[in-house]
N, C-alpha and C positions, 0 to 999 in steps of 0.2 A: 458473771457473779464471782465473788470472791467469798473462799468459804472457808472455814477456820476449824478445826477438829481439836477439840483439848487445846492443846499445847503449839500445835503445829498447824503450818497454814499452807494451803496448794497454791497459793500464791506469790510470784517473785519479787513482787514491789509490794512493802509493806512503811507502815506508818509507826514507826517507833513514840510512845510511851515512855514515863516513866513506871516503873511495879509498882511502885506504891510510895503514898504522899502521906506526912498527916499535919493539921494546925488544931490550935484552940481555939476553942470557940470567942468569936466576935473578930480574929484574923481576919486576912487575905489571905490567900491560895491561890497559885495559878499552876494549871498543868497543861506542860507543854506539850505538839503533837510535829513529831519530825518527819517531814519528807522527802520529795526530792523532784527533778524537773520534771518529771512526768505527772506531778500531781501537785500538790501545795505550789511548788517554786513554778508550776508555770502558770499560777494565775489560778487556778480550781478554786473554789469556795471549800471553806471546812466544813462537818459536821458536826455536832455532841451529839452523845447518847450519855444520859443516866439509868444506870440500873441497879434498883435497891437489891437482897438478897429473896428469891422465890416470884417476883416481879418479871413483866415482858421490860424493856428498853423502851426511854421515855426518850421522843426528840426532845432538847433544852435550847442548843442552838441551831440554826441554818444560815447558811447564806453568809456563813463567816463571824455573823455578826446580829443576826436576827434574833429574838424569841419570840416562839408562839405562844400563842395566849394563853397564860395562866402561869407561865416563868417566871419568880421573881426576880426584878430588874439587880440584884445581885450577883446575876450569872452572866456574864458578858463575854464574848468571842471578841479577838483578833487576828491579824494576821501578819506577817513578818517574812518577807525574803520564801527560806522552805519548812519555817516553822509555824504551825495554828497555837494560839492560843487560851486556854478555859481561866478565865475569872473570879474567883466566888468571895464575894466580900460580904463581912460580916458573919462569919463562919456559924452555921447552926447544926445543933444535932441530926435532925433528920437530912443533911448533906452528906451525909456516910455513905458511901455507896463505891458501885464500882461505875468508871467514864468511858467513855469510847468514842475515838474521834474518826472521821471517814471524810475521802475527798474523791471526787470523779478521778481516773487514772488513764491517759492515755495509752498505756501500753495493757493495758486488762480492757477498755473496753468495758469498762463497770468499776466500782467502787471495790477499793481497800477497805476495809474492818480490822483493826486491833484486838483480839481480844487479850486482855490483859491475867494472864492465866493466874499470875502469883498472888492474887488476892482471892483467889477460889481456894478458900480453908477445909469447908465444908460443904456435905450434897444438901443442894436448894429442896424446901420444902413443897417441890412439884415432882413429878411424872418424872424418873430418869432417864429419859431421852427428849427431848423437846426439839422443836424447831421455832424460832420467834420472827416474826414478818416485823421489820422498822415499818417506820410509817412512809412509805412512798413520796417524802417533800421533794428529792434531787430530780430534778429534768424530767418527772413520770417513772424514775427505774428504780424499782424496790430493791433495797439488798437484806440479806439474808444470815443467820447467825444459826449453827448446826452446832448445838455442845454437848457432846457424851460424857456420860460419865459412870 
């Protein structure tokens, strides 16, 4: 498992992000997710997660390129060499949120997580320590997200 604490992650292979994106509404957006040959470049499927503010993480994509049921088809995955890419065409308000992308990693033996710190302004209207369980779609292996604050 790969785990991420605030700011800082105990992990050596990590999935760069951009901090922060913004469009207007009815845009395109696309945020890109950078890796390397242990994970994206050697073939891995990507992940999405969206997570609004006080919210658990919502899978959007799997499998590179999949949604599950109830995504609208706005939200589209790709993939490129050792970069994922997130899609969101037609840009709407409740799109605001913070993204997180994840790929199986051969040198972890479990999934990468980004957390994308710089868009944490404020403490979420929950419990100040949480732990949030993603939904287990990768190969059976759930990964996990630890954020103190």
């Amino acid at each position: 498992l790969a785990w991420s604490t605030g700011c800082a992650s105990w992990a050596q292979s990590v999935l760069t992000q951009p901090s922060s994106l913004s469009g207007s509404l009815g845009q395109r957006v696309t945020i890109s997710c950078t890796g390397g040959s242990n994970n994206i470049g050697y073939g891995y499927s990507v992940y999405w997660y969206q997570q609004h503010q006080g919210k658990a993480p919502k899978t959007i994509i799997y499998g590179t390129s999949n949604r599950p049921s109830g995504v609208p088809e706005r939200f589209s995955g790709s993939r490129s060499g050792n970069t994922g890419s997130l899609t969101i065409t037609g840009l709407k308000t409740e799109d605001e949120a913070d993204y997180y992308c994840s790929s199986w990693d051969r040198s972890l033996n479990g999934h990468t997580v980004l957390r994308v710190c710089e868009e944490v302004r404020q403490k979420p209207a929950v419990s100040p320590a949480m732990e949030v369980t993603l939904q287990p779609t990768i190969l059976g292996h759930i990964s996990y997200f630890l954020c103190l604050f």
